[in-house]
C-alpha positions in Angstrom: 0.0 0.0 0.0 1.2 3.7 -0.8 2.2 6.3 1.5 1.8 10.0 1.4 5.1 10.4 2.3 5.4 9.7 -1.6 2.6 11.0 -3.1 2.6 14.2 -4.8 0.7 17.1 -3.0 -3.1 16.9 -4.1 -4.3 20.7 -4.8 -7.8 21.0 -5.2 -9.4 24.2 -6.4 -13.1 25.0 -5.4 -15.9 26.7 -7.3 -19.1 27.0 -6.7 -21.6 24.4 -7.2 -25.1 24.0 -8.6 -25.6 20.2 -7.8 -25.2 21.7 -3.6 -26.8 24.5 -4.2 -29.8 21.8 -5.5 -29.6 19.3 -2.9 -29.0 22.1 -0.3 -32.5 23.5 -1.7 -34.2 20.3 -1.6 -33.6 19.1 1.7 -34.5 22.6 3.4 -38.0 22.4 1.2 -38.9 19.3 2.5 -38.3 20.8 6.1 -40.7 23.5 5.1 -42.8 21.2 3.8 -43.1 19.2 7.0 -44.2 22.6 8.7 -47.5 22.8 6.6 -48.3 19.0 7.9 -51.8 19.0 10.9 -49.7 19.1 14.3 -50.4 21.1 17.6 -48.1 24.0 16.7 -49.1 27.4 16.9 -48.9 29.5 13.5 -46.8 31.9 14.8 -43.9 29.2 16.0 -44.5 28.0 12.6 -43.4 31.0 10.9 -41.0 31.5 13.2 -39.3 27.8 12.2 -39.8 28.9 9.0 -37.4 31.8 8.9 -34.9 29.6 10.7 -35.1 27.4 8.3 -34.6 29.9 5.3 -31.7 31.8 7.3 -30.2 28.3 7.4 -30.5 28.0 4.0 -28.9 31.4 3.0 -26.3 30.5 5.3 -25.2 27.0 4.1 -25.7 27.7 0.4 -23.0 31.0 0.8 -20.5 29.0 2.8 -20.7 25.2 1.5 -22.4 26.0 -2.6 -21.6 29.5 -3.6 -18.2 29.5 -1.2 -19.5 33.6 -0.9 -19.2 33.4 2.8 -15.3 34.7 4.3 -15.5 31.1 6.0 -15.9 28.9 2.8 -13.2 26.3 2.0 -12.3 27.0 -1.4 -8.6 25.5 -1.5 -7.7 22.7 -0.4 -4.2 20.9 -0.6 -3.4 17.3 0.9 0.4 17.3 1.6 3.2 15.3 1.6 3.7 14.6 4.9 -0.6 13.7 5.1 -1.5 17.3 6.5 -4.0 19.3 5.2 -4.3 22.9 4.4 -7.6 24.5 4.3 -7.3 28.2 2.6 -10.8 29.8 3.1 -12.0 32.9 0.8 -10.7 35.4 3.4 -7.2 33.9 2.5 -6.6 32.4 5.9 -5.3 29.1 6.1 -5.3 26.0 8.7 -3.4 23.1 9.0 -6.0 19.7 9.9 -5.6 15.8 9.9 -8.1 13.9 8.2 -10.9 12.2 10.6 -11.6 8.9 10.2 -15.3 9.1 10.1 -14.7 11.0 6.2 -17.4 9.6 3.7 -16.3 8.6 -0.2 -18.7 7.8 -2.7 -18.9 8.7 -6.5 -21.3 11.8 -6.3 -20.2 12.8 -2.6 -16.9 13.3 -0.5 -17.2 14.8 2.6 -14.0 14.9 4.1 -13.7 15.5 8.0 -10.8 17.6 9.0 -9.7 18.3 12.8 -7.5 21.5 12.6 -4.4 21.5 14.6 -5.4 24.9 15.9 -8.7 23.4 17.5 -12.0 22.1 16.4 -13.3 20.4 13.2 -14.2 21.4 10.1 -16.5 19.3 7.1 -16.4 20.0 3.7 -18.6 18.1 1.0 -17.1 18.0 -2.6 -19.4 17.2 -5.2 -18.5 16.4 -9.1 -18.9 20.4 -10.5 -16.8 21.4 -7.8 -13.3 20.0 -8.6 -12.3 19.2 -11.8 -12.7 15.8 -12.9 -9.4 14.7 -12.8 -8.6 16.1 -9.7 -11.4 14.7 -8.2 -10.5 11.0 -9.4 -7.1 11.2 -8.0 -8.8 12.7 -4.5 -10.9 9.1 -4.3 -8.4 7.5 -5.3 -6.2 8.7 -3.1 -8.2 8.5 -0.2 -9.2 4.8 -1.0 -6.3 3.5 -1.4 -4.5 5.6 1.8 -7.5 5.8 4.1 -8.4 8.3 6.4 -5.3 7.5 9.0 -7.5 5.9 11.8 -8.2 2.2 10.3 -5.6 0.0 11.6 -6.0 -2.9 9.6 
């Protein structure tokens, strides 16, 4: 099995993605759907959910579809030496590990990064958002490496 010691830095450029900004929308209709089902809530509670919900929303779609929001991940390099280096649109930068609860599939990687400087950070990739080829090597990659905590 490889190690990252030899692999070639993996940088992955962002942009912003309509297949997100989609599922994003989906998922938060269907909550605002649920609000409109008979239950013993007031109207006004309803309403209020229902701004939470569309605040949400706004929120997720700038940082995790458009990458709009200062906080959005829109570089990311895998090193060498198996580190990470989130750059965000505000230009800073920090250094993470990759968690081992990270999820691969073909239309979805969300990759779970504990920063060295404290906390966690999640960020979902989806095909539009990486070129394809960089995208291949990234599953590839993480297949065939793993996420660092399997010992087997």
């Amino acid at each position: 099995m490889s190690s990252t010691r030899y692999a070639a830095p993996l940088n992955l450029e962002l942009r912003p993605s309509r297949r997100m900004a989609v599922g994003l929308m989906l998922v938060h209709c269907v909550a605002l759907a649920a609000l409109c089902l008979p239950m013993l809530v007031p109207v006004a509670l309803r309403f209020l959910l229902a701004a939470v919900i569309l605040w949400h929303l706004i929120r997720v779609l700038s940082r995790h579809a458009w990458l709009t929001d200062s906080n959005a991940v829109v570089r990311l390099i895998w090193g060498e030496d198996g580190l990470w280096t989130l750059v965000n649109r505000d230009g800073s930068a920090r250094t993470a590990t990759l968690l081992g609860d990270s999820y691969v599939s073909l239309p979805l990687i969300v990759l779970r990064l504990s920063c060295l400087d404290g906390g966690t950070r999640a960020v979902a990739l989806v095909g539009d958002m990486v070129d394809g080829d960089s995208l291949r090597r990234l599953r590839v990659r993480l297949r065939l490496e793993g996420t660092g905590d399997d010992e087997e």
